[in-house]
N, C-alpha and C positions, 0 to 999 in steps of 0.2 A: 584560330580554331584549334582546340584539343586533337592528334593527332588519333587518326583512326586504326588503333594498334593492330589489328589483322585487316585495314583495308587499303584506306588508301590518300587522308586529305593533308594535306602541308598544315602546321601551324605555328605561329610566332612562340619564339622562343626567348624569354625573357635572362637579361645577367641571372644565372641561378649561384647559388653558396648550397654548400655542401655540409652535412654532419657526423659525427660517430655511429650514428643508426645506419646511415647511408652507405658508411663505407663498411662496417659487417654485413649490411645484406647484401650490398656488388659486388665484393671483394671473394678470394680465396683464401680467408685467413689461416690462423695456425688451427686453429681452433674445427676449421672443417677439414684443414689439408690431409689432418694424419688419418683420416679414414674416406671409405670409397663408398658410396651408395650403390647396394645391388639391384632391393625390392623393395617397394611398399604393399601393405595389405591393410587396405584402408578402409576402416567401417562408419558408413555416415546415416545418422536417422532425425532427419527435419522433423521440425512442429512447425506448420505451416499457419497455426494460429498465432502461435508466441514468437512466430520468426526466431526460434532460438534451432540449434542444434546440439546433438552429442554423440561421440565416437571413437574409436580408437585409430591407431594407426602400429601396425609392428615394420621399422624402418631396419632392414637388414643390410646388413653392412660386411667390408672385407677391410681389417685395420691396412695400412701402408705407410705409420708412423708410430711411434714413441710415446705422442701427447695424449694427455689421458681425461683431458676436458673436453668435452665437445659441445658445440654449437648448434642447435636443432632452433629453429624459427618457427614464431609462431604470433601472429597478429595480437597486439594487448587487448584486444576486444575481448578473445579468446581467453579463459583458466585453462590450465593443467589442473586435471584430478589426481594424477598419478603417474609415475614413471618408473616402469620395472624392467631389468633384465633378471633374466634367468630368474623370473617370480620372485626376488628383492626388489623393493622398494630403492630408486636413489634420489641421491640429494639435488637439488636445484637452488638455482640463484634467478631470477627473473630481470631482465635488464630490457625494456621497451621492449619490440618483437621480438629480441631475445632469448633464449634461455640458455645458460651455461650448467650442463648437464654433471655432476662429478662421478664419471666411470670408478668403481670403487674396485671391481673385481681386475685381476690380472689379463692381460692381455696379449696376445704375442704377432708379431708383425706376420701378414699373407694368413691369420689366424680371420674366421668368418663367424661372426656373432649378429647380435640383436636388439632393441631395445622394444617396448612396448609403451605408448604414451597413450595414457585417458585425456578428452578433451572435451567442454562442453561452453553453452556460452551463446550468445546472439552476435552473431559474426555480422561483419560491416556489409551494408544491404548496396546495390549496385542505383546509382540513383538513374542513370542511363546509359543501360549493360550496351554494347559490350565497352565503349569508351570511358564507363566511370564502375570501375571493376567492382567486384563485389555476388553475394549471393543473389539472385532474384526471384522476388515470391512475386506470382504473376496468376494472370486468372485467364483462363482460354474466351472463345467468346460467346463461351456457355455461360460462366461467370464460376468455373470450376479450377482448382490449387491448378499450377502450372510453376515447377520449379526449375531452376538451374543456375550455373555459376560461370562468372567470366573474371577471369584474374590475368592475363596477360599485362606484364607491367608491371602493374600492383603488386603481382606473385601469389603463387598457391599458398604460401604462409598465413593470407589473410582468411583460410578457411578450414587448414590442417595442417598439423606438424609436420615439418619435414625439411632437409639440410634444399633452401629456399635460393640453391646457384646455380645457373644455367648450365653450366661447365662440367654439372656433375650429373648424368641421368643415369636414372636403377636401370642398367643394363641388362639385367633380367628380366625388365616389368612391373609388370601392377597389378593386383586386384583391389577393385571397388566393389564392396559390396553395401547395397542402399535396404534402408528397411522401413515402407512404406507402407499408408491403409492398402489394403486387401483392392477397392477396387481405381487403383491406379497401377499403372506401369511403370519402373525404374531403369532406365537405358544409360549405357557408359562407352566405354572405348572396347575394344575389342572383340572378343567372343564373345555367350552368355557360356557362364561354367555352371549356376545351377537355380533354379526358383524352388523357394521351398516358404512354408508358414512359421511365423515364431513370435510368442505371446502376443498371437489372433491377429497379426500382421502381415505382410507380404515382406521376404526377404529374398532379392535378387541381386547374385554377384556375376562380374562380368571381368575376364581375365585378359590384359594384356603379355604377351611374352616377349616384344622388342624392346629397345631402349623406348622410354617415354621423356619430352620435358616435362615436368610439373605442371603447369602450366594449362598443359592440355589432359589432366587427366578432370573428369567432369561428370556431373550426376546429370540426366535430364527425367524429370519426370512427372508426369501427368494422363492425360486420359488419353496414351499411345494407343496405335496399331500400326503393326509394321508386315512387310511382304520381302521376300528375298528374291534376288537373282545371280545370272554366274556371268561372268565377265573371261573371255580364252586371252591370255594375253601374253606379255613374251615368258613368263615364269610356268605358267601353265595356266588351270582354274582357279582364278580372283571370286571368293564368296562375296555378295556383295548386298547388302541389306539397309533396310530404309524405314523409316520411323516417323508418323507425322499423329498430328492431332486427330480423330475415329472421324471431324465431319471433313477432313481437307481429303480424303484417299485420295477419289477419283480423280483431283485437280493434281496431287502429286503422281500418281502413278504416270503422266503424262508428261509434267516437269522436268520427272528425274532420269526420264531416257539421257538426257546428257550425259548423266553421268560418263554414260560408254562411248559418246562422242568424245568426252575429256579424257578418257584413259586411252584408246587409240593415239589419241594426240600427243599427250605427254606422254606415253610411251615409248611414242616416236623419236620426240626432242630429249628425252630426259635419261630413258631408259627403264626398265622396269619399276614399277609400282613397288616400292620400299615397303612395304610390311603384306607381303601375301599370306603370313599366318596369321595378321589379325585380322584380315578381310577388309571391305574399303563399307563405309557407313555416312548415310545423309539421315540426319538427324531435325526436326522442324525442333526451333527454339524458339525463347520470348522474344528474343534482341537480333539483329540482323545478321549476324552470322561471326564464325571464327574457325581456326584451323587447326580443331582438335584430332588430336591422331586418331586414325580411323573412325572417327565420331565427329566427323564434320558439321557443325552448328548452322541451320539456315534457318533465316529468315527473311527473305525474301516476295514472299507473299506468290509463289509461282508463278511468278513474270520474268520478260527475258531483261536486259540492261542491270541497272542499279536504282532497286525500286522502283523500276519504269523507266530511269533517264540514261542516256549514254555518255558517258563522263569523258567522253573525245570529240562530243557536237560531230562527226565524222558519219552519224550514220551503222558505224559497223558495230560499235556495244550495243545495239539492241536487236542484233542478230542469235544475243546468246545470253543466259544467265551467269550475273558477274560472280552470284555468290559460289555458284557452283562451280564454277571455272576459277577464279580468283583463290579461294578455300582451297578449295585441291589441290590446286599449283601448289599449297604452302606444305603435302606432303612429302614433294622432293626438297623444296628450300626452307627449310623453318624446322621441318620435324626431322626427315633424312640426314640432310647437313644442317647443325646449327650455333650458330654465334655463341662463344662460350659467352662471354660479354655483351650484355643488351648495347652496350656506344655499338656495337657492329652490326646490329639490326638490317644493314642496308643487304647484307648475306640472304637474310628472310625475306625481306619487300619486294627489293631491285629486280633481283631475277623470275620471283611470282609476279609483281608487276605487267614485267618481258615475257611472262608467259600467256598474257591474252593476247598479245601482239601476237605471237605464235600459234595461239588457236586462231586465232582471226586470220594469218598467212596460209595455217593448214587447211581453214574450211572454204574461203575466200580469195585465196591468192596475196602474190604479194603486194599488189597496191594497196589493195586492202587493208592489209597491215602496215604500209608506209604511212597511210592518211589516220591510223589511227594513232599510232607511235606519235606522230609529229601532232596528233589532234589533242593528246593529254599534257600537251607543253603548257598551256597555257595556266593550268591547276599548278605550275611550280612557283614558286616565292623566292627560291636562292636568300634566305635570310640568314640560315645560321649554315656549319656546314652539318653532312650527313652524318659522320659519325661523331657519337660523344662522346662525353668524359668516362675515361676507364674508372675501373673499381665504386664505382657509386650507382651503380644501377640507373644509370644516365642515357636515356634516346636521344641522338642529337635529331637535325633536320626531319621532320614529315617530306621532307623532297626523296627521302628514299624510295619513295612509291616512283613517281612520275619518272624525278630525274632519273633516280635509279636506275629506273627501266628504260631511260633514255642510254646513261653510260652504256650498260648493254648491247645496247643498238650498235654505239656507237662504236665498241671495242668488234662487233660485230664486221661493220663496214671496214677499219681497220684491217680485221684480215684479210676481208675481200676475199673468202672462201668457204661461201656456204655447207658444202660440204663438213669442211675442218670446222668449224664454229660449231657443228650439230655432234659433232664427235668431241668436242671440247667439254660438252654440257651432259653428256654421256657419262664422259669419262670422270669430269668432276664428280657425278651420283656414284659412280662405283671405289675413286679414291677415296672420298670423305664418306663410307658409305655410315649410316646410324655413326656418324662422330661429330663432335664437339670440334669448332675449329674458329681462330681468327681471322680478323679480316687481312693480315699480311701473309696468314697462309695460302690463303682465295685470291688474291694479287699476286704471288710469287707462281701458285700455277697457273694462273690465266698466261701470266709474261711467258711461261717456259713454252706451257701447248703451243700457244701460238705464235712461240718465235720472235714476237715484239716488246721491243722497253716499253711497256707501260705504267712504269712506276710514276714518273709525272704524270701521267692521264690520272692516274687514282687520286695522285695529289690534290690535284685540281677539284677533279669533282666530287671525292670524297670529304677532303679537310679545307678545303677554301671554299667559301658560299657565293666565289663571282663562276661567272660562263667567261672563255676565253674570246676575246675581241679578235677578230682577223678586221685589219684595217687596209683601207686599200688609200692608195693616192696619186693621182695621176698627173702627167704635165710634160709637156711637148712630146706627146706620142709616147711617152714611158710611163712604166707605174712601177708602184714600188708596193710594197708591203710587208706587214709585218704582226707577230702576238703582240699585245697587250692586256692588262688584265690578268695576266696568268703569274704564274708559281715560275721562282727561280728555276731557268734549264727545262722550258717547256718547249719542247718541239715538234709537237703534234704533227703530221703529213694531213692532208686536205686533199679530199677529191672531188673536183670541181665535176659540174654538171655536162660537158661534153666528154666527162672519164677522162679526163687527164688529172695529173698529181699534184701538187704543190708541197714544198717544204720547207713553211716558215720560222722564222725563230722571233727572237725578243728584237733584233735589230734587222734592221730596215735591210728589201731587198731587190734586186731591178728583175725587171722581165719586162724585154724591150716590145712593142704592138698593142701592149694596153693604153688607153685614153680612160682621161677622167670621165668621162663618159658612158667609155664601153668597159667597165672592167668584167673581168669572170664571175660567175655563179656559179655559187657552191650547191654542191650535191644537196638536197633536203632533207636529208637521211642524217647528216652533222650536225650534233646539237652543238651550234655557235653563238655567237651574236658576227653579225658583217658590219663594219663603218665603212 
């Protein structure tokens, strides 16, 4: 099964080969390197008859190199009508989602300019958003337009120009502005900055000021009404506002109390709520939901679990709404901090994953959370490993979700310091805070907070697709054991179920009072395999 890029399902991942498309859109080539992305102000007006769109985009920029060609993406579905700086026309060359732009005027390094690209065109339709990316023309169940887009993956390029790498976000933000018939609503990320009428239309733009990924920046629009609220929380007052179809109110207005059950929560574990200037936003969409910066995409149909089911059989996911808890979580891990590199995806999943475990601990306790942690084991495959292949714009394993959330756990147990673990997750929001990071940056500080080598532990569960074998063997009153299964120099410690330690290696080891019979049980909390 196709992995469920903001959720949560494992899928087989076939030998893949790689091409020259692939490695301009993953990569950091030269071509994007010499310049920085600040802003986008991006203007989009659907025809919701023609499935077609057209709009511009002015991508602002701060030079940081020499090179004088640049690289702006943009899906071939897509034309360019036009490419202007400073109201000159320039030249292009079209190369697949390509474009190779020729900067014609002079430029000078830490200098801050702009370009402006016209765009129009019937952009690639979502055949089943949010998993098969794309724009989606959708009918409410009035049988009235119902629009929006989900590109995670695929990438924003397939719906608007723009330099299309995770590594680089407009550190200043974004404006979206949509311009739609008069009696529809247009909703986006961030603030509203203004509603006004133009050529007998409705024109509403909505302004971000944080870093944005692309990815998550998003039109929704259809026959909204929306309601605010204020959220007190560790930064002060969190604006917080919510958006659903004019016949769901009463069923959301009820729904979305969570919300403020989820920010207590994660403000607890995580630390404050990463964009207080853009306000936090539950948005109803066509497709089941994604973790748009502050315009959180649901669709969930106002029930608690995943569509009604709890994906741990444990009982505890259908004490609470996963899209709303799952989503949100991806505003500290995914939006806050994120993977310059899609291979490192498991930075977004693994620890949002870990974060229903964590609402589930906060509101239920911690068995609660043990039975549910240990309950979503069974959704993992260990097929390929977690992270993929750099520079190609490569997802490895869908185990990022489960397992993910499993290694979590497990680095969790590991310290054996509730305490430090919750300061660990802290502190990570405020290191990497709105930054682009790797995954051996995220492993380098996890080993330092918490004082342990866990450079093999990544190994294992990150880049090899087996679970580590603890084997036991017993015989005339002795046992012996030992890893197998694992990565050159893995020495994991093990904590056995009456608290006591173990510390096995690749070769065999005695501890004399075990029988084949009677050996020790491991903690349940250790994602292993036992022989």
């Amino acid at each position: 099964m196709k992995t469920f890029l903001c959720l949560f399902f494992p899928f087989a991942l076939a030998a893949q080969s790689f091409n020259r498309q692939d490695s301009l859109l993953g990569s950091d080539t030269p071509e994007r390197s010499w310049w920085n992305v600040t802003h986008y102000d991006l203007t989009v007006e659907p025809d919701y008859a023609t499935k077609t769109i057209k709009g511009s985009n002015t991508i602002s920029f701060t030079v940081t190199g020499s090179l004088r060609k640049m690289q702006i993406d943009l899906d071939k579905a897509l034309q360019i009508d036009s490419i202007l700086m400073r109201g000159k026309k320039l030249s292009y060359e079209r190369d697949g989602g390509i474009l190779w732009v020729n900067i014609e005027q002079k430029l000078f390094k830490e200098q801050e300019s702009s370009i402006l690209v016209y765009f129009s065109g019937k952009p690639r339709e979502a055949v089943k958003a949010p998993w098969d990316g794309g724009w989606v023309w959708s009918k409410d169940e009035k049988g009235r337009p119902w629009m929006s887009v989900a590109c995670q993956g695929i990438g924003a390029s397939i719906w608007y120009p723009c330099k299309d790498y995770q590594g680089d976000e407009p550190e200043n933000g974004s404006v979206l502005t949509m311009i739609v018939p008069k009696e529809l609503q247009a909703v986006s990320n961030g603030k509203l900055l203004y509603e006004d009428e133009i050529n007998g239309k409705k024109r509403v733009s909505w302004k971000i000021v944080n870093p944005i990924n692309n990815y998550n920046i998003i039109p929704y629009i259809g026959y909204y009404v929306g309601w605010k609220d204020s959220y007190q929380g560790e930064k002060g007052t969190l604006d917080c506002s919510y958006w659903v179809l004019d016949y769901e109110l009463e069923r959301a207005k009820t729904q979305f109390k969570q919300s403020h059950d989820m920010l207590k929560c994660f403000e607890y574990w995580f630390g404050p709520y990463p964009f207080y200037e853009d306000g936090y936003k539950l948005v109803q969409s066509p497709y089941l939901g994604m973790e748009h910066q502050s315009g959180i995409a649901y669709g969930n149909g106002f029930q608690n679990g995943y569509s009604g089911k709890d994906l741990s059989e444990s009982g505890w996911g259908l004490k609470w709404d996963f899209i709303i808890i799952h989503e949100s979580g991806h505003e500290w891990y995914g939006n806050n901090i994120t993977s310059k590199d899609v291979a490192d995806m498991w930075i977004h999943e693994s620890f949002t994953n870990y974060s229903e475990t964590l609402f589930t601990e906060y509101y239920y306790g911690k068995d609660a959370a043990t039975a549910y942690v240990a309950g979503i084991r069974k959704n993992i495959e260990n097929d390929i490993p977690i992270i993929g292949h750099y520079g190609v714009r490569n997802e490895g394993s869908g185990d990022m979700y489960y397992k993910g959330g499993n290694l979590v756990h497990l680095v969790r147990q590991l310290m054996n310091d509730d305490k430090r673990f919750r300061s660990m997750l802290r502190e990570m929001n405020r290191e990497f805070y709105h930054k682009t990071v790797t995954s051996a940056e995220i492993e380098t500080f996890m080993s330092k907070f918490s004082g342990l080598k866990l450079d093999k532990v990544f190994d294992q569960y990150l880049r090899s697709k087996d679970i580590p074998v603890l084997e036991f063997k017993g015989k005339k009153g002795k046992t012996k054991y030992r890893w197998s299964s694992v990565v050159p120099g893995f020495d994991m410690k093990v904590k056995l179920k009456d608290g006591s330690w173990i510390e096995p290696t690749s070769d065999w080891k005695k501890f004399p009072g075990w029988t084949k019979k009677q050996h020790p049980e491991v903690d349940p909390d250790f994602y292993i395999k036992v022989k």
